[in-house]
ROVEX-540200 format. One record per residue (C-alpha): residue number from 0; residue in one letter; y, z negated, x negated. Coordinates in pm, whole numbers, plus 50000, padded with zeros to 5 digits. Layout:
{node NUM A {Y Z X}} ...
***
This chain:
{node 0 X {49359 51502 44860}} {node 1 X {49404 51290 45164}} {node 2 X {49685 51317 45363}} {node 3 X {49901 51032 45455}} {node 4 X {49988 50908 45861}} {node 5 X {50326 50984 45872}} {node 6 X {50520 50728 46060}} {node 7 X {50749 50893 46352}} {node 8 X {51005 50720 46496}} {node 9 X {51111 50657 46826}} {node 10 X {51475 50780 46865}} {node 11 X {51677 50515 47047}} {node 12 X {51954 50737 47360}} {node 13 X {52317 50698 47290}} {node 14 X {52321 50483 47555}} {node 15 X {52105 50290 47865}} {node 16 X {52104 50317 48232}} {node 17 X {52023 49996 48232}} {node 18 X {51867 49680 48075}} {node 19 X {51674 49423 48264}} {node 20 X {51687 49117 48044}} {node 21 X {51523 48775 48033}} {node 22 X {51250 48819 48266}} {node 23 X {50910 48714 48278}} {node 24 X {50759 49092 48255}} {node 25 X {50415 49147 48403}} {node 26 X {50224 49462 48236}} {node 27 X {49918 49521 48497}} {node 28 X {49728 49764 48241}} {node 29 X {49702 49469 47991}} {node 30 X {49708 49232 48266}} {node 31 X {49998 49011 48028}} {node 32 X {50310 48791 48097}} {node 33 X {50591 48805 47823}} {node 34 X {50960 48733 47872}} {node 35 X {51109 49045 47773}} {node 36 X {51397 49293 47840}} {node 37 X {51289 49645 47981}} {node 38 X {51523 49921 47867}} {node 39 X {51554 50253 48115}} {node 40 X {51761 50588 48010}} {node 41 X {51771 50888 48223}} {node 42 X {51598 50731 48501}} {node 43 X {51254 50667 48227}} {node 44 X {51161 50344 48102}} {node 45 X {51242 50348 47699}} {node 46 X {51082 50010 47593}} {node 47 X {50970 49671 47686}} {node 48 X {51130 49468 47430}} {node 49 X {51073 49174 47227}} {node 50 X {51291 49198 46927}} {node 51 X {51646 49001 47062}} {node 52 X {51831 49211 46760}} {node 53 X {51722 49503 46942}} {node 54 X {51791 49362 47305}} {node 55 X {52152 49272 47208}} {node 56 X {52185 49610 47027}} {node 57 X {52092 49817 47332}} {node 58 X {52312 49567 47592}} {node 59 X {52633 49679 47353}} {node 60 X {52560 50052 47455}} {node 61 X {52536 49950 47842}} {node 62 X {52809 49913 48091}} {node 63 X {52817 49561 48162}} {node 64 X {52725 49612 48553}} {node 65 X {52446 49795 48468}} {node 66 X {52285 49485 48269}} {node 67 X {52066 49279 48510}} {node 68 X {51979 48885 48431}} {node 69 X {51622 48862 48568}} {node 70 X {51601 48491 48403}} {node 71 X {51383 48261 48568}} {node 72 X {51205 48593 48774}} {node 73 X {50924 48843 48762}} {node 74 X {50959 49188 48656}} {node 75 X {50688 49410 48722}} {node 76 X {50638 49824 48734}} {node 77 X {50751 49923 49114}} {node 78 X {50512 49798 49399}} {node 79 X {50305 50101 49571}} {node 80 X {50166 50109 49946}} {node 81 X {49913 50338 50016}} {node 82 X {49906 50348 50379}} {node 83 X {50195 50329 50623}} {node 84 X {50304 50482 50901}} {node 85 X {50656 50649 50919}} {node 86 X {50636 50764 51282}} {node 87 X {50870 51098 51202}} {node 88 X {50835 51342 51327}} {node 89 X {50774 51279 51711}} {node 90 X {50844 50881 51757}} {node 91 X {51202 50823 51549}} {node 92 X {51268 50536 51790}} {node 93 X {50988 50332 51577}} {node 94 X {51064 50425 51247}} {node 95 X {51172 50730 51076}} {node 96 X {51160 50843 50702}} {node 97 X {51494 50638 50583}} {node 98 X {51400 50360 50754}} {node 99 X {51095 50287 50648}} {node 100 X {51171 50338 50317}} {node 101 X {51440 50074 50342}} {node 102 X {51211 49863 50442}} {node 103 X {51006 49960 50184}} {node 104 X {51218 49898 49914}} {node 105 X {51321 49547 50035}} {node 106 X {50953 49446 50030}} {node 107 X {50950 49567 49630}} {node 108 X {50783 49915 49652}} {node 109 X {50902 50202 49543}} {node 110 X {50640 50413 49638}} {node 111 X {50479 50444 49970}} {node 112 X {50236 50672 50146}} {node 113 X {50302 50811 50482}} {node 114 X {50042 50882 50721}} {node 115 X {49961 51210 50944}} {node 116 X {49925 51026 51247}} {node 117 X {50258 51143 51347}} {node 118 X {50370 51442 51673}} {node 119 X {50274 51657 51575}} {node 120 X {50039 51534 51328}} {node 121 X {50119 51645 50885}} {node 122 X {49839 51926 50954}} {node 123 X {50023 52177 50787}} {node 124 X {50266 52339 50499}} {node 125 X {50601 52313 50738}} {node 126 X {50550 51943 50802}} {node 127 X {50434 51810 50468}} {node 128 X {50781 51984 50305}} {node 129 X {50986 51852 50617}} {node 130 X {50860 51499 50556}} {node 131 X {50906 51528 50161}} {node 132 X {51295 51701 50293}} {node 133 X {51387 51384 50492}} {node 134 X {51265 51143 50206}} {node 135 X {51480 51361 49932}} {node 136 X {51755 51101 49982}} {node 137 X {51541 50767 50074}} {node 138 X {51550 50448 49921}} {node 139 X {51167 50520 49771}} {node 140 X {51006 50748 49657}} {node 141 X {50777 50877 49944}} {node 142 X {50457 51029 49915}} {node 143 X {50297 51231 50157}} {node 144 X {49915 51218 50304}} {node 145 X {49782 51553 50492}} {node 146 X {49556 51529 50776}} {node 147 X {49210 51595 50705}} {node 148 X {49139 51783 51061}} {node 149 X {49383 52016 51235}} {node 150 X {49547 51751 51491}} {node 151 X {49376 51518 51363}} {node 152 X {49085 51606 51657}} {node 153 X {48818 51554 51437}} {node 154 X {48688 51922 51562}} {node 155 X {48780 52174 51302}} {node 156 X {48894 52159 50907}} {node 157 X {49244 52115 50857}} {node 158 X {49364 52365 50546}} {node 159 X {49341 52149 50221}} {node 160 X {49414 52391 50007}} {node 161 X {49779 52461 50147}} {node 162 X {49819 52102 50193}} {node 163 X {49757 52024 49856}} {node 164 X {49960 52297 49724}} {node 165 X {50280 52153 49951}} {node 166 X {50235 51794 49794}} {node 167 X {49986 51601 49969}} {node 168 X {49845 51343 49759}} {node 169 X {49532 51284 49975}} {node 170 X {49399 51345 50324}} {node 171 X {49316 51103 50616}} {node 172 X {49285 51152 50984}} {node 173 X {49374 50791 50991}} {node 174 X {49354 50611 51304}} {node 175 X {49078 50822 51368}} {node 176 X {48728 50810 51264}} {node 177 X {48566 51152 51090}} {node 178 X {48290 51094 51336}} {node 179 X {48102 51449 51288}} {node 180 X {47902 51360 50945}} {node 181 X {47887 51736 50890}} {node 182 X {48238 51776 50915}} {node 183 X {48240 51482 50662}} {node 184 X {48047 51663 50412}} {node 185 X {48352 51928 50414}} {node 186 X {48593 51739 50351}} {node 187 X {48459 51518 50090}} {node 188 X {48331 51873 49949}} {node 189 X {48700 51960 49913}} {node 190 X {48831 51636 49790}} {node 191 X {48590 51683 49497}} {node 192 X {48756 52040 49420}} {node 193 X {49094 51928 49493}} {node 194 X {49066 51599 49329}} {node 195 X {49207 51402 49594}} {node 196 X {49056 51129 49794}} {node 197 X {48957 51127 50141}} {node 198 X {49140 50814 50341}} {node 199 X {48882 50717 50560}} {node 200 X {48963 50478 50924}} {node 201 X {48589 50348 50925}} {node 202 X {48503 50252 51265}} {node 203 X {48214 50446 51435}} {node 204 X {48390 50567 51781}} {node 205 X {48089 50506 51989}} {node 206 X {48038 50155 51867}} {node 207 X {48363 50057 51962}} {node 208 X {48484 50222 52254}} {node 209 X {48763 50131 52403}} {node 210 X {48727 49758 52248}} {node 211 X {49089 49603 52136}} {node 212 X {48959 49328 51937}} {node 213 X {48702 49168 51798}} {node 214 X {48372 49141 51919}} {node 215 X {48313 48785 51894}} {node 216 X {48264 48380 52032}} {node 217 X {48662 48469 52084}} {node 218 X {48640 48777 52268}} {node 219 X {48382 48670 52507}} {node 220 X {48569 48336 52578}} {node 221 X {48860 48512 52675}} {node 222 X {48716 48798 52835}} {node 223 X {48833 49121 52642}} {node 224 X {48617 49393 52554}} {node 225 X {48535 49375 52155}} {node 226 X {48540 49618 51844}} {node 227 X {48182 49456 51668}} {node 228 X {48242 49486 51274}} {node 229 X {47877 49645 51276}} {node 230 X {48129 49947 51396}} {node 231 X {48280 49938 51053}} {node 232 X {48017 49866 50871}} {node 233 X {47767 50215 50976}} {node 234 X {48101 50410 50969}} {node 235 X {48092 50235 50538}} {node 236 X {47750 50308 50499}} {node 237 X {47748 50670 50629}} {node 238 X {48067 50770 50413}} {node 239 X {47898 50562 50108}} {node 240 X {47563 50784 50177}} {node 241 X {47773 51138 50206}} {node 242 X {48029 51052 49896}} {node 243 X {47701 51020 49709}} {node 244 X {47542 51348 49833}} {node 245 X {47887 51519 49733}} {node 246 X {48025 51382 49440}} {node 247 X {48391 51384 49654}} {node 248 X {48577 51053 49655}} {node 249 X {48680 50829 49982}} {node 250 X {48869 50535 50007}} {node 251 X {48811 50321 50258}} {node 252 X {49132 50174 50437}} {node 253 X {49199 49828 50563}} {node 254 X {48879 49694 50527}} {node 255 X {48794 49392 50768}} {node 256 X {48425 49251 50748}} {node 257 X {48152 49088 50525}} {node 258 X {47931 49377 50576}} {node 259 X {48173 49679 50471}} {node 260 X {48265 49439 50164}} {node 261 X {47855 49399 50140}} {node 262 X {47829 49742 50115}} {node 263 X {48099 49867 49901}} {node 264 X {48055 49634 49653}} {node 265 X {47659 49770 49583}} {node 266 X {47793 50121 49609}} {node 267 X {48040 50067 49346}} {node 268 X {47733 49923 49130}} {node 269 X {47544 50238 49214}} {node 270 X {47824 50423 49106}} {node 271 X {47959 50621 49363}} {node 272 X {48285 50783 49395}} {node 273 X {48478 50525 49643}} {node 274 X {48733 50296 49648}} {node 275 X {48898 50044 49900}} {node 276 X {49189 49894 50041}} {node 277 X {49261 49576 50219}} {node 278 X {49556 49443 50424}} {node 279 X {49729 49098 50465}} {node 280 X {49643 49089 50811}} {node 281 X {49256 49051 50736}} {node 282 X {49287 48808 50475}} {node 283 X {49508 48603 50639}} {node 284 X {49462 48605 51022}} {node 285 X {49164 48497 51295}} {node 286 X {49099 48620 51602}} {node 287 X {49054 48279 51777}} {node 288 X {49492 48286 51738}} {node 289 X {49444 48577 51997}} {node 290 X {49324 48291 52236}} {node 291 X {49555 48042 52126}} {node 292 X {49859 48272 52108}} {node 293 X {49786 48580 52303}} {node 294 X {50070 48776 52095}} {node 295 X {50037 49126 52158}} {node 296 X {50120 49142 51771}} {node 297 X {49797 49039 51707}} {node 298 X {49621 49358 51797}} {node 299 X {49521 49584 51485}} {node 300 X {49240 49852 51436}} {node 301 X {49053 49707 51282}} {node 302 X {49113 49386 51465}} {node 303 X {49130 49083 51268}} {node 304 X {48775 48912 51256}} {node 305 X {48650 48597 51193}} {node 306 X {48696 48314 50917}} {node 307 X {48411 48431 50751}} {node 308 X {48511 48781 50731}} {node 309 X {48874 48688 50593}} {node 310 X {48662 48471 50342}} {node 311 X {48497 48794 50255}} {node 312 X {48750 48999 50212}} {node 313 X {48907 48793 49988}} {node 314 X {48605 48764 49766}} {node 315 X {48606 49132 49753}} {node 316 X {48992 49104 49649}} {node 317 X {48877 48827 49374}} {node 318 X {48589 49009 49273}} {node 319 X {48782 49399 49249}} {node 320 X {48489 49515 49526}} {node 321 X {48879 49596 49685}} {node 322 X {49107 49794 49440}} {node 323 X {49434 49770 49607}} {node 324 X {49617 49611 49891}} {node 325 X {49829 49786 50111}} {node 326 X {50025 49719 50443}} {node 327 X {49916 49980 50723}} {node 328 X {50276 49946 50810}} {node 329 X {50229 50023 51212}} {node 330 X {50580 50023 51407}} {node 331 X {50586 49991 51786}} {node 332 X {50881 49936 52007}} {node 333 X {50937 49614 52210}} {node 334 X {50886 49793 52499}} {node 335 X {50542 49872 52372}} {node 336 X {50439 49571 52276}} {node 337 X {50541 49386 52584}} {node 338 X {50226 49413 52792}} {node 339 X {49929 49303 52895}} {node 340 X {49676 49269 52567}} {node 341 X {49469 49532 52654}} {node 342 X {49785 49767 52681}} {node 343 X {49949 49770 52388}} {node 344 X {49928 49970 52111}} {node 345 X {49748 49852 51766}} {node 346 X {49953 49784 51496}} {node 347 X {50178 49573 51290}} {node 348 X {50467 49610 51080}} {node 349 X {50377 49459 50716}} {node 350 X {50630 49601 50430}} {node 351 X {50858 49352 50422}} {node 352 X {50605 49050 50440}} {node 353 X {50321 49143 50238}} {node 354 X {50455 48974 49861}} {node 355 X {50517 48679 50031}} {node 356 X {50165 48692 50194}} {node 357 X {49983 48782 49915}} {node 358 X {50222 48479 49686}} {node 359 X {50124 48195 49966}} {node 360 X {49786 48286 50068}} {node 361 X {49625 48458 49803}} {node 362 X {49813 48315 49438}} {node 363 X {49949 48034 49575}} {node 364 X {49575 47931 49640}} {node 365 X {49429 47999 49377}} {node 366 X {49178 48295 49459}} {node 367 X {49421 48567 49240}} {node 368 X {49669 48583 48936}} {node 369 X {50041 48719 48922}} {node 370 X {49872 48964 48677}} {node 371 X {49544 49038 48923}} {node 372 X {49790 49106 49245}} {node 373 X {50035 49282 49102}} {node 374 X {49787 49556 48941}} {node 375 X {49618 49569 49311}} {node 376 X {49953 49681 49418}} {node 377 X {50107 49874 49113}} {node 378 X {49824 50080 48865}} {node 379 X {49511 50048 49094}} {node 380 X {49693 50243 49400}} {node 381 X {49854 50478 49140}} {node 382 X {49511 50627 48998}} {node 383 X {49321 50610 49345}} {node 384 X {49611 50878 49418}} {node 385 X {49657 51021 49067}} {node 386 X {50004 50978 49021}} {node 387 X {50179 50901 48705}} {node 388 X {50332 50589 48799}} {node 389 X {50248 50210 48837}} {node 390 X {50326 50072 48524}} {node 391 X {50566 50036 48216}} {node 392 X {50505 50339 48002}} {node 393 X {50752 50489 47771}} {node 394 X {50851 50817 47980}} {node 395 X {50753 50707 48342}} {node 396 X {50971 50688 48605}} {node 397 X {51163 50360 48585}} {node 398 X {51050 50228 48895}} {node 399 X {51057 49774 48913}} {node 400 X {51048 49526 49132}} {node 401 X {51189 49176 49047}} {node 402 X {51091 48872 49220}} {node 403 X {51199 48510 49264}} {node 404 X {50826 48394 49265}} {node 405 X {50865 48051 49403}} {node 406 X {51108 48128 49641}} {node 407 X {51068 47981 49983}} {node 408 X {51152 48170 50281}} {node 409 X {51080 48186 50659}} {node 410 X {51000 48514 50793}} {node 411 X {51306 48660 51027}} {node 412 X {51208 48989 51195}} {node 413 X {51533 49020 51354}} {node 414 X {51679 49097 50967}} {node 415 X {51387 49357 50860}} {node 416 X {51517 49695 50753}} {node 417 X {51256 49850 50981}} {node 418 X {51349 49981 51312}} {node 419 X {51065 49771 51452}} {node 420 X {50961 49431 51462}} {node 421 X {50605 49394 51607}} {node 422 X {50476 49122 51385}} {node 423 X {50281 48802 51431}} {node 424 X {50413 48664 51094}} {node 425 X {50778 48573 51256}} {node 426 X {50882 48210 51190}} {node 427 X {50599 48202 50912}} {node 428 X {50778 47998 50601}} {node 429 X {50617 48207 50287}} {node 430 X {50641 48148 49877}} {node 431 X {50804 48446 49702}} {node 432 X {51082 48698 49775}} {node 433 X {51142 49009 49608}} {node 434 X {51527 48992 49420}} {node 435 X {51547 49356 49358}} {node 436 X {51395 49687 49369}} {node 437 X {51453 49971 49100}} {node 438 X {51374 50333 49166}} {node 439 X {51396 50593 48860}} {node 440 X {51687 50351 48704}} {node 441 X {51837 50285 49047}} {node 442 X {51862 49977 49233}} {node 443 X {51804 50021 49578}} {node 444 X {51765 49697 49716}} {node 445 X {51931 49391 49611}} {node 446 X {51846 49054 49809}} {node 447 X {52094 48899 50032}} {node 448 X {52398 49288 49995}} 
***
């Protein structure tokens, strides 16, 4: 005799957090658009519904200020940022935990990645809990990264193991190039037993020296030592060669030329364990605006490039070659920044820009979807990581960001959450605005209170 399915059904909670209703709802694992009302109880996302009967039936058993009208808007699973800099411990006056994660959460994410580049650098048990201790309470959820060497010297393992066991979610000696290829080997060794990526700055050391931006037509004319992308490039190939010879996986951050997007995009065919990230900065900035501008906000590492490497980039973004796209939120101090070229510090603030810069430059352009962007920023950045989170499952943590898509705006740094403002986007007038941000049921940012 053949038994029968039996049908189970869902039990529906007494009553709802909250219910999002009449927006546009982007699911990034189907890569669909439906109006739709998203239900959340306990902090989990119930449903995404269609039915209206059952729409109206769970708005009866909400409090009428927890019902949100997202009419006319996007609602999509909580943005996620896998690299940015928090600065705490050691340089508070630039950003610390609760800061950043207000600014965070008014650019739409609810999850971010912190960086070890901090004093003293997340090398170790003490620091990964303090970090995870100060963001207990923050506006997102924050997720920590481990350095990969002990300082972040390069010299001498850091220890994985612990570091995993105390949270991290990957390890990096960002900033900083791995430039011993033995020492490499290690740590892709252990990524592969811990199951965690390895971050990877890719810039071979030697190659660019003490350059501070690109090596280029631009450079030369204005007489500033370069950074060649051929620097980025080896540094790709090597880490490409020794992912394959270990089986561990590396991610490549903030990509910035044709011939690291060259070469990713044949490893990936050749199937090898790596994935990549790219930020607005290189897919929407030249270096000849260092000539024309001279705005210490201009200099990154990697420094922006040339037209044809932004064009590249963006192919790779069109093309999935790049999986994500992230900020490398960098905060520096006014103070910092206001020197000569050659004597400030790299970097650029980038949470609370990026949706707008990815809406105008990217969608608004035609190169991407809604759909395509948001999954670069919501499921792809969860799984490089492994975390449970990114989309609109029944169960996950009811994490959404809402946004006025065709809202026009000009950038204002003097009204960013951060505690820093070095960014070369100021006065830039930018298509889409994030309305609200959600974290497990929450909303922790509301546009314009």
């Amino acid at each position: 005799m053949t038994a029968k399915a039996v049908k189970t059904k869902v039990s529906q909670p007494e009553s709802y957090d909250l219910v999002v209703t009449g927006g546009d709802v982007i699911d990034p694992i189907l890569g669909t658009i439906q109006n739709a009302a998203i239900l959340i109880a306990d902090g989990k996302f119930v449903s995404v519904e269609t039915d209206k009967k059952k729409i109206n039936a769970a708005i009866k058993k909400t409090d009428k200020a927890n019902v949100i009208d997202a009419s006319g808007k996007l609602v999509t699973p909580g943005l996620i940022d896998l690299h940015v800099h928090l600065r705490e411990p050691g340089r508070e006056d630039e950003e610390t935990v609760m800061s950043g994660a207000a600014a965070a959460a008014a650019g739409g994410f609810t999850t971010i990645c912190c960086m070890p580049n901090t004093s003293p650098a997340i090398d170790d048990q003490e620091t990964v809990r303090f970090v995870l201790s100060e963001a207990a309470l923050a506006d997102c959820r924050v997720l920590v990264v481990g350095a990969a060497t002990k300082r972040r010297a390069g010299e001498e393992l850091a220890d994985i193991g612990d570091l995993v066991k105390a949270g991290v979610v990957a390890v990096s000696d960002d900033g900083d190039y791995i430039q011993n290829p033995d020492l490499m080997r290690r740590v892709l060794e252990y990524s592969r037993m811990f199951d965690i990526p390895i971050m990877q700055h890719a810039e071979d050391k030697y190659l660019v020296g003490d350059g501070v931006m690109n090596e280029s037509f631009a450079s030369a004319k204005l007489g500033v030592r370069g950074r060649p992308a051929v620097a980025e490039e080896i540094a790709v190939l090597r880490d490409i060669k020794l992912a394959s010879f270990t089986g561990g996986k590396v991610h490549i951050q903030h990509v910035s030329g044709v011939g690291s997007v060259e070469a990713i995009r044949r490893a990936k065919a050749e199937g090898v364990n790596i994935t990549a990230e790219a930020c607005p900065h290189h897919f929407t900035l030249t270096d000849d605006l260092i000539d024309k501008e001279f705005d210490t906000n201009l200099r990154v590492n990697p420094p922006i490039r040339t037209q044809a490497d932004v064009d590249a980039v963006i192919a790779g973004i069109v093309d999935g070659t790049i999986d994500c796209i992230a900020t490398d939120h960098a905060p520096h101090s006014a103070e910092e920044k206001e020197v000569e070229f050659d004597q400030a510090p790299p970097g650029m603030v980038g949470l609370e820009t990026v949706l707008g810069l990815v809406k105008t430059y990217l969608i608004d352009k035609g190169f991407i979807t809604w759909q395509e962007a948001i999954s670069k920023m919501t499921v792809n950045p969860a799984r490089i990581i492994k975390q449970d989170l990114g989309d609109l499952q029944t169960g996950r943590s009811a994490d959404l960001t809402i946004i006025d898509p065709d809202r026009e705006w000009t950038v204002d740094p003097s009204k960013f959450k951060s505690l820093s403002r070095n960014t070369p986007f100021g006065g830039w007038k930018l298509s889409g605005r994030v309305e609200m941000t959600i974290l497990k049921g929450k909303v922790r940012y509301s546009e314009g209170e």
